[in-house]
C-alpha positions in Angstrom: 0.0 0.0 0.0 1.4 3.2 -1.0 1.6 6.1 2.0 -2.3 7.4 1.5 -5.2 8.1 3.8 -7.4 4.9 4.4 -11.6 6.0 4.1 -12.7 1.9 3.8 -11.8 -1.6 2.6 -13.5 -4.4 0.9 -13.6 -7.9 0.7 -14.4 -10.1 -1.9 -15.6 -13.9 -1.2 -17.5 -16.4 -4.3 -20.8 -16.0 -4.7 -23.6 -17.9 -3.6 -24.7 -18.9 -7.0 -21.5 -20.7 -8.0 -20.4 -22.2 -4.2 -22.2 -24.8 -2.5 -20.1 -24.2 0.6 -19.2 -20.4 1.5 -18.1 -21.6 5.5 -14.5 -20.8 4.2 -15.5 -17.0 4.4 -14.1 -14.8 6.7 -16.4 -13.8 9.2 -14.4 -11.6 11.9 -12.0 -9.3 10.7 -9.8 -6.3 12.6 -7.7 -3.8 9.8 -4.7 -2.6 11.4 -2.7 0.4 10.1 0.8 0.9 10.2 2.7 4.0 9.7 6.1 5.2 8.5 8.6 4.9 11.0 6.4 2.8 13.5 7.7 -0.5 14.4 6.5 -3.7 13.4 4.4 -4.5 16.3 3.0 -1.1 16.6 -0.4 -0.5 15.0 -3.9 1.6 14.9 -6.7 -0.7 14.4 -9.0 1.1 11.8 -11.7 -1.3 12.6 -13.5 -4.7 13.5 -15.8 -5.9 10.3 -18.3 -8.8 9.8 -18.2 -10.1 6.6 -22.1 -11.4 6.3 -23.0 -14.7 3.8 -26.4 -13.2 3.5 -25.1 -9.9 1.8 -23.3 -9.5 -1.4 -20.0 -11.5 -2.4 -18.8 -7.7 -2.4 -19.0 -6.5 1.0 -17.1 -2.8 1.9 -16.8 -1.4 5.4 -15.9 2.1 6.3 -12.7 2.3 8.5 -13.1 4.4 11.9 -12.2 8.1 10.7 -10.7 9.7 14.0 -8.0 6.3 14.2 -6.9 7.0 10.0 -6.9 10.6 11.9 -4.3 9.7 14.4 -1.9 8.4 11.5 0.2 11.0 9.4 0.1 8.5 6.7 -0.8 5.2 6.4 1.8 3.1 5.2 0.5 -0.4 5.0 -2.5 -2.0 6.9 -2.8 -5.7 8.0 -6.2 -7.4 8.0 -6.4 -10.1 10.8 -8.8 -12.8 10.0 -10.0 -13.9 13.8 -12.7 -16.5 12.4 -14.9 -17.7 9.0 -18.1 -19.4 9.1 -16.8 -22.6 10.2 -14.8 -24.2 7.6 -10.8 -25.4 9.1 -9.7 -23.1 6.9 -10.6 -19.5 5.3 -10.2 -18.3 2.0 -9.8 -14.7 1.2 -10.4 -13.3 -2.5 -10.1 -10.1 -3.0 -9.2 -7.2 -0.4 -8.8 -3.9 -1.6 -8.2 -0.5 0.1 -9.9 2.5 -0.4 -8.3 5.8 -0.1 -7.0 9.3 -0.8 -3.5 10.2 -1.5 -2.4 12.9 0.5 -1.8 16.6 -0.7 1.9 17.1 -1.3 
């Protein structure tokens, strides 16, 4: 992720009309930003997300505005998976990151 401002994220999963078995979906997620200069360990969490099998394959969630606030500049972001919908394993599609580059 380049150094931008972070305003929301989403996550792709297969549809329902060409699975038989979603469970693999990540269900409880936490986005973590990291910015230049911090270390490794050292984070902002910019949110906890549901990802729901009864909404789209497409889901985006906003990110918490007054933590991307408390960054100068995000520099790259970390999505922690803490459970799916109850497969032993969890697939992931797509994530993307939605943001604004800042003025220079």
């Amino acid at each position: 992720v380049s150094t931008q401002s972070t305003g929301a994220i989403s996550v792709d999963h297969v549809a329902a009309s060409v699975a038989f078995d979603r469970s693999s979906a990540p269900r409880h997620m936490r986005l973590v930003a990291h910015s230049d200069g911090a270390a490794a360990d050292e984070g902002v969490v910019l949110g906890e997300f549901e990802y729901r099998l009864d909404a789209a394959p497409v889901q985006t969630f906003a990110v918490d505005a007054a933590a991307v606030a408390s960054i100068d500049a995000v520099r790259a972001v970390a999505l922690h998976v803490l459970d799916n919908h109850g497969a032993p394993f969890t697939c992931l599609y797509r994530l993307r990151v939605h943001g604004q580059r800042p003025q220079q």
